[in-house]
matplotlib code that plots the C-alpha trace (Angstrom):
import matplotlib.pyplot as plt

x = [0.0, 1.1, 0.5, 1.3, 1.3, 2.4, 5.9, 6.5, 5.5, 5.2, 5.2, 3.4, 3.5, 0.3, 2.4, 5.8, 7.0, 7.1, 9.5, 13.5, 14.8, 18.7, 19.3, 17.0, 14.8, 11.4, 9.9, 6.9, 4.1, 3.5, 4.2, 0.7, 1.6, 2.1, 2.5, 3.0, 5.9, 6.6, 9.2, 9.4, 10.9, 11.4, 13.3, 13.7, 17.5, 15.6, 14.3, 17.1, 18.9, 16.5, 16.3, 19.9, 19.6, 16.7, 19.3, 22.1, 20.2, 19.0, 22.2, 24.0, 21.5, 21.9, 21.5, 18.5, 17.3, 17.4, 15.2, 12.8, 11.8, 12.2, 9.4, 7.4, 7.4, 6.8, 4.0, 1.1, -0.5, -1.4, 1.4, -0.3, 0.0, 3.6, 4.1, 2.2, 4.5, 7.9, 6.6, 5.7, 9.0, 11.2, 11.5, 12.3, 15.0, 16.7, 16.7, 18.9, 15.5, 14.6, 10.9, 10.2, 12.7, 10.4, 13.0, 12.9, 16.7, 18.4, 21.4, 23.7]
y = [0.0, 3.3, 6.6, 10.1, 11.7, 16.0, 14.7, 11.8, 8.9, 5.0, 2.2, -0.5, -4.3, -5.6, -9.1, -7.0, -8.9, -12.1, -10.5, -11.1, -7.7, -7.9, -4.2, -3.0, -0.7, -1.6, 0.0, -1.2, 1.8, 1.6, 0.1, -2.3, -3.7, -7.2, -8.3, -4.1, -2.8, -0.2, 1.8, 5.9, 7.9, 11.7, 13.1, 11.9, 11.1, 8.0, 7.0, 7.0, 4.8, 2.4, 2.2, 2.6, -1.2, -2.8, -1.8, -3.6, -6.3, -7.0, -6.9, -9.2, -12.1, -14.7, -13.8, -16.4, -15.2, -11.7, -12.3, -14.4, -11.3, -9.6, -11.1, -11.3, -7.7, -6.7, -9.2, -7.7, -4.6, -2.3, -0.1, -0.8, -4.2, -4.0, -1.4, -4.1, -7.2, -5.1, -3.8, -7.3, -8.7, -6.2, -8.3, -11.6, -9.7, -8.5, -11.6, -12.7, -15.2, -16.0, -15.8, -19.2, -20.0, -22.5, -22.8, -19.9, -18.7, -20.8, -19.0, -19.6]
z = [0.0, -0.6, 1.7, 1.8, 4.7, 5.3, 6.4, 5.0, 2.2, 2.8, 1.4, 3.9, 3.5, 5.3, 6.5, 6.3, 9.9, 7.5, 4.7, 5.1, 6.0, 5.7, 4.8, 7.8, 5.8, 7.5, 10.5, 12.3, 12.4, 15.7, 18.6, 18.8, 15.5, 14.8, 11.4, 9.3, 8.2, 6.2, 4.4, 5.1, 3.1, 3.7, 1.3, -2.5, -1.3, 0.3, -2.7, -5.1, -2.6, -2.4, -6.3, -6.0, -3.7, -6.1, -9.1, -7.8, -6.3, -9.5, -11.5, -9.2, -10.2, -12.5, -16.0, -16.3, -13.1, -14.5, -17.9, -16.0, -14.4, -17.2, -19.4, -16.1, -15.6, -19.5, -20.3, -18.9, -21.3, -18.9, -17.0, -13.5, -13.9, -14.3, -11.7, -9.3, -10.3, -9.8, -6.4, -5.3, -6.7, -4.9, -1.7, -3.8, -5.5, -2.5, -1.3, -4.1, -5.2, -8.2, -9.6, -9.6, -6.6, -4.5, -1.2, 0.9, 2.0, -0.6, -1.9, -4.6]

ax = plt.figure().add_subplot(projection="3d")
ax.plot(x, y, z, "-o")
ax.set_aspect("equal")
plt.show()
């Protein structure tokens, strides 16, 4: 999900407590909640940094790896589509994963 706030923007993952958070990036919104984490980002320096991560994450994969994302991400027609599948991907490609990877925490 994604919020604007007056101070700040987010990016929220509703069972964000589940995903593999190496690079320490997500902060619980408050202090009652179990499962929500989100992302904050303050200043567009934030964001480029965080693109700056996806981008290298991405190029350290495999080459097979990287076009299986790659055709996943350009097949749909409609741009929000796409949009959707990188955002969900994101996590899967920082965690070195593959698309199709089927054992979580395997690495190469």
């Amino acid at each position: 999900m994604v919020s604007a706030f007056k101070h700040y923007c987010a990016i929220s993952f509703f069972k964000g407590a589940l995903l593999n958070d190496t690079k320490n990036i997500l902060e619980k919104p408050g202090e009652n909640s179990q499962a929500v984490r989100l992302i904050k980002f303050t200043s567009s320096e934030r964001i480029k940094k965080l693109k700056n991560d996806i981008k290298n994450a991405f190029e350290a994969l495999t080459p097979g790896r990287q076009r299986g994302y790659i055709l996943y991400f350009s097949a749909p027609k409609q741009s929000k589509t796409r949009v959707s599948r990188i955002e969900k991907c994101c996590g899967k490609i920082l965690n070195d994963e593959g698309l199709h990877d089927k054992y979580k925490g395997w690495k190469r």
